[in-house]
N, CA, C and O atoms as a printed pandas DataFrame, in Angstrom:
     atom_number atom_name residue_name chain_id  residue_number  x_coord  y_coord  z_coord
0              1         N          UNK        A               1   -5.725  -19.622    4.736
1              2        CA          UNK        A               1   -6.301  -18.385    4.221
2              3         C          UNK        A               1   -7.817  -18.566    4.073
3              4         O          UNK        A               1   -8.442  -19.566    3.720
4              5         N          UNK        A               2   -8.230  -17.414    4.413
5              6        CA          UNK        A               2   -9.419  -17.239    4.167
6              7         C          UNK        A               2  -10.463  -17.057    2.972
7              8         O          UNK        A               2  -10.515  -15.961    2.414
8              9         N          UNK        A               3  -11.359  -18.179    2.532
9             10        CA          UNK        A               3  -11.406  -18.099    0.982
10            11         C          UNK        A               3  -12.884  -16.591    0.655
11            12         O          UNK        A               3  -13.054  -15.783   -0.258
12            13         N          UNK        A               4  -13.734  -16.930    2.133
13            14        CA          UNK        A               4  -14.481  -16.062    1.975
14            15         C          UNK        A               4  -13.432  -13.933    1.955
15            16         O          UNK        A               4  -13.845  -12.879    1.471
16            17         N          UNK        A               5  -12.642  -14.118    2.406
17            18        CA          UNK        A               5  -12.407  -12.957    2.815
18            19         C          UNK        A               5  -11.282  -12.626    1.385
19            20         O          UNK        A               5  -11.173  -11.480    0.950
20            21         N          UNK        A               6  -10.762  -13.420    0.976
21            22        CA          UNK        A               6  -10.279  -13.321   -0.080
22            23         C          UNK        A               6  -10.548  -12.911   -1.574
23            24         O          UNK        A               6  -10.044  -12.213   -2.454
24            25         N          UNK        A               7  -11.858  -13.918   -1.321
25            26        CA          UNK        A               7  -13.029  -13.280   -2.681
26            27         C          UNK        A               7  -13.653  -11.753   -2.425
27            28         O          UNK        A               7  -14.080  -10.993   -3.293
28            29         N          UNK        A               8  -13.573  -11.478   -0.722
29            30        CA          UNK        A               8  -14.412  -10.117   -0.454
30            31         C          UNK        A               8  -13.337   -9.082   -1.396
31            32         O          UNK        A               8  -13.669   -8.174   -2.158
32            33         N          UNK        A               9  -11.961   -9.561   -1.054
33            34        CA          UNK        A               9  -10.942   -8.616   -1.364
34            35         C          UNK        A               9  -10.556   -8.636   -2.430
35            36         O          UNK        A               9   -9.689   -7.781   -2.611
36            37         N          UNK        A              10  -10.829   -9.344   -3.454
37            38        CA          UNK        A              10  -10.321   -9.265   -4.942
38            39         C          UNK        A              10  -11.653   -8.633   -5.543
39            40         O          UNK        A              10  -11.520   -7.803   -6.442
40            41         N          UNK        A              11  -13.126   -9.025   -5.038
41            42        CA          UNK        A              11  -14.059   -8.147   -5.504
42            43         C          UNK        A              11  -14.342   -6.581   -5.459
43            44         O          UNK        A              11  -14.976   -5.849   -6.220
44            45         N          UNK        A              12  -13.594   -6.324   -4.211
45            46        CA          UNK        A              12  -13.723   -5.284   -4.121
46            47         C          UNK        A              12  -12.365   -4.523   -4.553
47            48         O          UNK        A              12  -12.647   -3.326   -4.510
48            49         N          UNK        A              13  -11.334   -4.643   -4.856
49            50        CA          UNK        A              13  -10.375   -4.167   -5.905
50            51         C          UNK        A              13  -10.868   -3.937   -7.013
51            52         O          UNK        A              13  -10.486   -2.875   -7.507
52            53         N          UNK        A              14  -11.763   -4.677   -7.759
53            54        CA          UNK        A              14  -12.221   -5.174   -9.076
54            55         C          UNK        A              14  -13.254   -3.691   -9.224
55            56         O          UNK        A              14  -13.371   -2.777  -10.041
56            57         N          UNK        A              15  -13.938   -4.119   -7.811
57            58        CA          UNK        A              15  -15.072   -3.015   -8.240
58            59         C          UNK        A              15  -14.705   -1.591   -7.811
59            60         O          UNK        A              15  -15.643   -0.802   -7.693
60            61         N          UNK        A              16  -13.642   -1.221   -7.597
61            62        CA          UNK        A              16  -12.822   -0.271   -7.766
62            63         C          UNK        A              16  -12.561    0.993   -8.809
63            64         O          UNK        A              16  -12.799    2.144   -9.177
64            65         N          UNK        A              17  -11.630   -0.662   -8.995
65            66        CA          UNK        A              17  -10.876   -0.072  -10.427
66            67         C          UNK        A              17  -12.029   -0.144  -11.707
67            68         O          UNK        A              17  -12.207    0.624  -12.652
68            69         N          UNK        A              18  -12.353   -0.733  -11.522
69            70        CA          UNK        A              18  -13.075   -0.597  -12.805
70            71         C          UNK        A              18  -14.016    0.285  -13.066
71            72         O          UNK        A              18  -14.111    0.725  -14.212
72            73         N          UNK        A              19  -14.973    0.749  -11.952
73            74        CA          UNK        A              19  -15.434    2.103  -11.749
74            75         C          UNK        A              19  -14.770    3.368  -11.825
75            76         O          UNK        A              19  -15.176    4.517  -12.005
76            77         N          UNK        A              20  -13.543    2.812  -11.626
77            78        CA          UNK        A              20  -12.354    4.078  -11.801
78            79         C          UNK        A              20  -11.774    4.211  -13.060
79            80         O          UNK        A              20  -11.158    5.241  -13.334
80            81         N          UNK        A              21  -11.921    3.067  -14.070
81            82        CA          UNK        A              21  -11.006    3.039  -15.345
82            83         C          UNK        A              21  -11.452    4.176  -15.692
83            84         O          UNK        A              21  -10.530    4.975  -15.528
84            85         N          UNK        A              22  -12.552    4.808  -16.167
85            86        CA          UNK        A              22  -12.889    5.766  -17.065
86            87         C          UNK        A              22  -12.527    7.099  -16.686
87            88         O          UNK        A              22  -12.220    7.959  -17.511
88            89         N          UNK        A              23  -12.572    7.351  -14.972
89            90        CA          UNK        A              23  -11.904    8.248  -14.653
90            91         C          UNK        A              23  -10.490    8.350  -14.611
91            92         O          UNK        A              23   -9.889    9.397  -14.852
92            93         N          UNK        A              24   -9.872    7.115  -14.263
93            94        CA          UNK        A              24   -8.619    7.478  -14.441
94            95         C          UNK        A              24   -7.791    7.801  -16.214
95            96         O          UNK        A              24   -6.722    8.359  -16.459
96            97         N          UNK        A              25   -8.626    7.298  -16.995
97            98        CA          UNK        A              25   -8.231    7.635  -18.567
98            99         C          UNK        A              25   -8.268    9.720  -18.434
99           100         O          UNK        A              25   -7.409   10.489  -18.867
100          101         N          UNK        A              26   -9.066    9.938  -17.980
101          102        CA          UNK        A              26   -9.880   11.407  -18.172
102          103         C          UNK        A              26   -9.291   12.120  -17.294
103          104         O          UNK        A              26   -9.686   13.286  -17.262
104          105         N          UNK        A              27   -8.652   11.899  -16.716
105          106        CA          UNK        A              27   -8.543   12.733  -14.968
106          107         C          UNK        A              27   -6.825   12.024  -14.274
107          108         O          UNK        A              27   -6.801   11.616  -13.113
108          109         N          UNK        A              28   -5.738   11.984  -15.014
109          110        CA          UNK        A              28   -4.326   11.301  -14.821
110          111         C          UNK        A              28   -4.056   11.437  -13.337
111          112         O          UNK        A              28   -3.143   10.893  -12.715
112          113         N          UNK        A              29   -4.737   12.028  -12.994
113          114        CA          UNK        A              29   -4.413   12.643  -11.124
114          115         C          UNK        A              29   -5.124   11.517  -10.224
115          116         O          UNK        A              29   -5.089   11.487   -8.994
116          117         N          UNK        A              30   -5.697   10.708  -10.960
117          118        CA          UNK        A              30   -6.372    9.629  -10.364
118          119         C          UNK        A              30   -6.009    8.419  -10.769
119          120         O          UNK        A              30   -6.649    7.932  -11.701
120          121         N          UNK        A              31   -4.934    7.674  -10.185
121          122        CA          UNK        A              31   -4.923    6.125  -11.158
122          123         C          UNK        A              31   -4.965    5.176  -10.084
123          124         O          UNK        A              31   -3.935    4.976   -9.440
124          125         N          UNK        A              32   -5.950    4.607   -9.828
125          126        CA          UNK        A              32   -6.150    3.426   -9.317
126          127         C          UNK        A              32   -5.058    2.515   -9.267
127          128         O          UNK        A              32   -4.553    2.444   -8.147
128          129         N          UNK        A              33   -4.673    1.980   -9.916
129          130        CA          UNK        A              33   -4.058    0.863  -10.452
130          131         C          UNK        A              33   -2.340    0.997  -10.282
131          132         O          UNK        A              33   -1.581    0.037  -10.157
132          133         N          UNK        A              34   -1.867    2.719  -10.316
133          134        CA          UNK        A              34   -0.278    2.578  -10.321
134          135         C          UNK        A              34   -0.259    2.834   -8.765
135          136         O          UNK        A              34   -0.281    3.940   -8.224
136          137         N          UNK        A              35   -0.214    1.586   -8.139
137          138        CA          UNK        A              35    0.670    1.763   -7.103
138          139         C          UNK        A              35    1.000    0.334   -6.804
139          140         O          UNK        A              35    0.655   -0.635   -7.481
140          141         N          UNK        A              36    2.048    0.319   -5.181
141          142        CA          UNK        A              36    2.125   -1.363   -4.990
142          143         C          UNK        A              36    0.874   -2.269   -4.853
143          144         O          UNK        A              36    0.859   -3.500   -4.856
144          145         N          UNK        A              37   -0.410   -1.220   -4.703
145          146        CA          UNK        A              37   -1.633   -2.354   -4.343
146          147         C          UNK        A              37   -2.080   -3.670   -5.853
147          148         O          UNK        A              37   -2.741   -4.707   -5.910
148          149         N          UNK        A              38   -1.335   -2.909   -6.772
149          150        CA          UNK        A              38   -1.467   -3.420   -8.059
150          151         C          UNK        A              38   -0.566   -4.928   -8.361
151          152         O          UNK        A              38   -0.782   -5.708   -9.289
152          153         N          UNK        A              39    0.199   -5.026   -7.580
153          154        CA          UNK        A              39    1.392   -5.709   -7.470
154          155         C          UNK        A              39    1.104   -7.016   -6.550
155          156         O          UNK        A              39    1.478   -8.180   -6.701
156          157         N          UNK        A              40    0.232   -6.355   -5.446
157          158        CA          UNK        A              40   -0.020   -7.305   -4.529
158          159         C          UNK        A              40   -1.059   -7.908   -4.776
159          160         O          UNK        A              40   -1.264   -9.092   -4.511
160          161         N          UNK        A              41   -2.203   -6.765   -5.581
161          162        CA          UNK        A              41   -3.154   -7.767   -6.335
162          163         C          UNK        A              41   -3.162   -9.358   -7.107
163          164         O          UNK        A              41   -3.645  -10.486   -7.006
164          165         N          UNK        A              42   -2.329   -8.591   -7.861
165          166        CA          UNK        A              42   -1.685  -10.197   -9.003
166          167         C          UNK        A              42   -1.092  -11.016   -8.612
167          168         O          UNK        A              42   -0.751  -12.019   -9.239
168          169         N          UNK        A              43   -0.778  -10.672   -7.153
169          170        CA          UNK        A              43    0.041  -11.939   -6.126
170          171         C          UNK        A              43   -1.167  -12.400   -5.745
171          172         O          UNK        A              43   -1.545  -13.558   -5.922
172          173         N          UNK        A              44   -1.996  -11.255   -5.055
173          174        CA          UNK        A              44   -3.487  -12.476   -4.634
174          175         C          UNK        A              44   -4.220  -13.308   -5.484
175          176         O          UNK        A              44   -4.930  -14.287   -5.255
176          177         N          UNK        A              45   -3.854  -12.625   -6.689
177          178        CA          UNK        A              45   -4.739  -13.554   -7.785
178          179         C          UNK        A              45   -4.667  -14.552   -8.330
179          180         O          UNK        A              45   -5.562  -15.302   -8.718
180          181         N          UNK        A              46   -3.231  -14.658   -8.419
181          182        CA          UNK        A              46   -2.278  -16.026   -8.690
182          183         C          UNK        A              46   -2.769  -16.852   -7.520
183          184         O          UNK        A              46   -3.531  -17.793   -7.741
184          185         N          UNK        A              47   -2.387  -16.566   -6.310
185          186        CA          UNK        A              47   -2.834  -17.545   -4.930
186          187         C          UNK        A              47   -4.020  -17.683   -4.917
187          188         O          UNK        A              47   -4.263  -18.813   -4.496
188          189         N          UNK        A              48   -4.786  -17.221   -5.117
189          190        CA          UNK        A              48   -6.178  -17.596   -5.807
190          191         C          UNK        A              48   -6.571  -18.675   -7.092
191          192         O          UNK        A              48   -7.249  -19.700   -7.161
192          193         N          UNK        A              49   -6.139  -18.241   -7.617
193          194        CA          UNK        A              49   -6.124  -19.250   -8.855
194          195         C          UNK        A              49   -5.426  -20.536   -8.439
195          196         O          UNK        A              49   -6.017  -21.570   -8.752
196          197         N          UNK        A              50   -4.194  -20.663   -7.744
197          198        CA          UNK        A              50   -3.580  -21.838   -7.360
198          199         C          UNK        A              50   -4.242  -22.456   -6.345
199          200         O          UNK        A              50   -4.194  -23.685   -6.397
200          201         N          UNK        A              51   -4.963  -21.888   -5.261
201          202        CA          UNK        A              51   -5.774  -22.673   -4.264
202          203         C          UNK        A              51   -6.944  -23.141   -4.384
203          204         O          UNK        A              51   -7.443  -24.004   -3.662
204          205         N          UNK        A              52   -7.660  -22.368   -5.691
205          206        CA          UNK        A              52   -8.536  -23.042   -6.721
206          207         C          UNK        A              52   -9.694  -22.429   -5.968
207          208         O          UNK        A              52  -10.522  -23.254   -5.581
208          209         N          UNK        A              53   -9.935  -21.165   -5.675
209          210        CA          UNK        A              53  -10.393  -20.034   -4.942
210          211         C          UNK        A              53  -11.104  -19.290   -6.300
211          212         O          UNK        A              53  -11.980  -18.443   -6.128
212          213         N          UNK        A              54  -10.736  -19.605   -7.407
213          214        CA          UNK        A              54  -11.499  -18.731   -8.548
214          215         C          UNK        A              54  -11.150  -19.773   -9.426
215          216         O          UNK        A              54  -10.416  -20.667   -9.005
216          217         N          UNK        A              55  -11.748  -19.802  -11.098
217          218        CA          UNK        A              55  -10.922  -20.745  -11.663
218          219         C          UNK        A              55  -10.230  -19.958  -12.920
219          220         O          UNK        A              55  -10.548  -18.805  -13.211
220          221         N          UNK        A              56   -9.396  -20.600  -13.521
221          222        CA          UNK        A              56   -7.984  -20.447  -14.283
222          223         C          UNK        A              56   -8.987  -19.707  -15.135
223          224         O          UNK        A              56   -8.735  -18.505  -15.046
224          225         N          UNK        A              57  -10.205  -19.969  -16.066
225          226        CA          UNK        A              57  -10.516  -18.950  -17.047
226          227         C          UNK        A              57  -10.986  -17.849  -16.638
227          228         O          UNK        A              57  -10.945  -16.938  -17.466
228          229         N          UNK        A              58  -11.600  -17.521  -15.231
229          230        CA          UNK        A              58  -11.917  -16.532  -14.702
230          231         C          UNK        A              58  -10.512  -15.449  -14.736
231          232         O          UNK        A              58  -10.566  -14.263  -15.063
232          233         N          UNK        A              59   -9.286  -16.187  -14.318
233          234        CA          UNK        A              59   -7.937  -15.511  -13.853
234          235         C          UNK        A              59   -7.460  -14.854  -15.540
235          236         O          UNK        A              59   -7.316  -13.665  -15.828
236          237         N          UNK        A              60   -7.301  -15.985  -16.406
237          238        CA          UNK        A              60   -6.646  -15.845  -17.652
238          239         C          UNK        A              60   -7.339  -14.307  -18.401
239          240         O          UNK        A              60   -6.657  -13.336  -18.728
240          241         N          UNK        A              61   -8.875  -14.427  -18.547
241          242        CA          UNK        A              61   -9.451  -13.158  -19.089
242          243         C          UNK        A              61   -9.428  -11.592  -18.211
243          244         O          UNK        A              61   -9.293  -10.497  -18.756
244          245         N          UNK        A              62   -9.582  -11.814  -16.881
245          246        CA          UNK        A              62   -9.509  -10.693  -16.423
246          247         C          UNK        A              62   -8.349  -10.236  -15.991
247          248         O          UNK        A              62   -8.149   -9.025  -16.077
248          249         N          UNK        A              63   -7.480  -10.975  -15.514
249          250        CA          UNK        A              63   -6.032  -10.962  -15.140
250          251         C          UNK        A              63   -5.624   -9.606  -16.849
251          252         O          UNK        A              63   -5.320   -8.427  -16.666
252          253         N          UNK        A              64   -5.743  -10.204  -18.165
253          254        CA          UNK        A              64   -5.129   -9.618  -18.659
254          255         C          UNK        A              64   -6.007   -8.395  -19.337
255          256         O          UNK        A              64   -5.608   -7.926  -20.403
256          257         N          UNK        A              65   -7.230   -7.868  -18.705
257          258        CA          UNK        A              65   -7.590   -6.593  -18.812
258          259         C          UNK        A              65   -7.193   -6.017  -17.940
259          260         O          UNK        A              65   -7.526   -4.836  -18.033
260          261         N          UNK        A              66   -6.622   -6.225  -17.084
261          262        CA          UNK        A              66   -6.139   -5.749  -15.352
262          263         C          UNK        A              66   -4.749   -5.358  -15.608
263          264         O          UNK        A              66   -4.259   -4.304  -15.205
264          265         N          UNK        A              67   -4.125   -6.261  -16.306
265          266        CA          UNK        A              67   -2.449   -6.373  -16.600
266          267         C          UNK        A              67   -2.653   -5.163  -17.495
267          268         O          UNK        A              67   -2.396   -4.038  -17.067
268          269         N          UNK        A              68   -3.180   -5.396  -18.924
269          270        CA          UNK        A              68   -3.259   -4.078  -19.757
270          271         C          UNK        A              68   -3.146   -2.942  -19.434
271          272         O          UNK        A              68   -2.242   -2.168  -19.750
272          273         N          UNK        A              69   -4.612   -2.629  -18.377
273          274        CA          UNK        A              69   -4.598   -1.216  -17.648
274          275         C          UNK        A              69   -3.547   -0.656  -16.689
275          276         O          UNK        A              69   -3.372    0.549  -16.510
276          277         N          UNK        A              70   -2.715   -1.845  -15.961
277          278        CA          UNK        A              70   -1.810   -1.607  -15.222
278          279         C          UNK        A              70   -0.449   -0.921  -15.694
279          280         O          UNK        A              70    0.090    0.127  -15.340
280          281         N          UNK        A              71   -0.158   -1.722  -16.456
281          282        CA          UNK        A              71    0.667   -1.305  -17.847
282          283         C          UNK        A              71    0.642   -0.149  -18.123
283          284         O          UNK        A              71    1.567    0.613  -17.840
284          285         N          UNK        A              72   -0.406    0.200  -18.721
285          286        CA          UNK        A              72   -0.665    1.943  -19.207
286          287         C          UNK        A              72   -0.767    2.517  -18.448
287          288         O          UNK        A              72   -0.228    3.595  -18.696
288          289         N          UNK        A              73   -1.314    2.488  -17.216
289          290        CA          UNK        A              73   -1.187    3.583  -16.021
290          291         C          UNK        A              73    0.123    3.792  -16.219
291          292         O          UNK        A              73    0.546    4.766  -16.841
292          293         N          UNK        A              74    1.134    2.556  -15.512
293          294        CA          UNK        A              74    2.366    2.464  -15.031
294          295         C          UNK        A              74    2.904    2.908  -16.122
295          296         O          UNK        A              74    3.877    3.407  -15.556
296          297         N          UNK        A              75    3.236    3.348  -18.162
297          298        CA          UNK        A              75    3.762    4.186  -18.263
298          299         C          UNK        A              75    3.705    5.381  -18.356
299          300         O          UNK        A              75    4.680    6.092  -18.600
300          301         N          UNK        A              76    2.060    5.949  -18.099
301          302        CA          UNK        A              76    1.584    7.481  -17.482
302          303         C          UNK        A              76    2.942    7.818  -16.437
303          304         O          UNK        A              76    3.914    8.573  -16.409
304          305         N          UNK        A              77    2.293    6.691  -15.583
305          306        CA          UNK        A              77    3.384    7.366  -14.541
306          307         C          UNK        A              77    5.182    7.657  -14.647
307          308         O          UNK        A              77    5.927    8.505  -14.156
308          309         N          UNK        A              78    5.354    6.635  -15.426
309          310        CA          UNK        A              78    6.716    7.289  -15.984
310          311         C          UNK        A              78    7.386    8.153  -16.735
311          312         O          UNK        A              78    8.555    8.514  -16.872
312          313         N          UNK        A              79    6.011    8.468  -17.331
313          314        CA          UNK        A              79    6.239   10.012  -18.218
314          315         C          UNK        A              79    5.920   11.118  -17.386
315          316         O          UNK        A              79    6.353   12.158  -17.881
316          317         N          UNK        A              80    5.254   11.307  -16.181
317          318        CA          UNK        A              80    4.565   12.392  -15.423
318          319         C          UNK        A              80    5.538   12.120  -14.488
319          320         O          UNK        A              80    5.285   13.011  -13.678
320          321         N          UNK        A              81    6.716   11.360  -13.908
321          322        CA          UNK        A              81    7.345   11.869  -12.704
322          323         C          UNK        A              81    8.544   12.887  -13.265
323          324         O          UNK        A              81    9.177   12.850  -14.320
324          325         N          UNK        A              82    8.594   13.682  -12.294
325          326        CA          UNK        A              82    9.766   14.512  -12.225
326          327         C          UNK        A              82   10.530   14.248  -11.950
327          328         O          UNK        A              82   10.491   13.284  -11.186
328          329         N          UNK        A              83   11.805   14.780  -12.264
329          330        CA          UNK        A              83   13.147   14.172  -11.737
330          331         C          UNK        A              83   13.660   14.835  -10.645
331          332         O          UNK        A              83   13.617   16.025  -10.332
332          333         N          UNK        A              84   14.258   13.664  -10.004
333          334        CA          UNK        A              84   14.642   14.389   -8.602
334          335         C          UNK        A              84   15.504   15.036   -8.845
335          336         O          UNK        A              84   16.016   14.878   -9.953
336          337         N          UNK        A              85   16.081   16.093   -7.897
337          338        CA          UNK        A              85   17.063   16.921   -7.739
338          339         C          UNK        A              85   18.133   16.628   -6.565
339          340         O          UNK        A              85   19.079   17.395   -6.387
């Protein structure tokens, strides 16, 4: 794996969402964060952290402002889906 292209891609998730947190609090029609890209994130981040591509206190603090927000999106979204028919 690619370590340069890896860091391109977790930075630019990062600088994403986080430009997006405030809109997505304000604006529910917008959530960054609830979908599978959120999922696959924290898989890259872990493999990151294990290939020693970032280090463990970098992972430990932001990992769990990331987890937090993910969280709360993800139960937005379970209160806003409709039920199928």
């Amino acid at each position: 794996m690619d370590r340069n292209f890896l860091g391109k891609e977790i930075l630019h998730f990062l600088n994403e969402t986080h430009k997006a947190t405030l809109t997505s609090i304000h604006n529910p029609i917008y959530l960054p964060l609830a979908s599978a890209n959120f999922d696959l994130f924290k898989k890259s981040l872990r493999l990151a952290v294990d290939k020693k591509f970032i280090s463990p206190g970098w992972h430990s603090s932001q990992m769990e402002i990331i987890v937090s927000i993910g969280r709360e999106i993800g139960s937005w979204l379970k209160k806003t889906k409709s039920p199928k028919c």
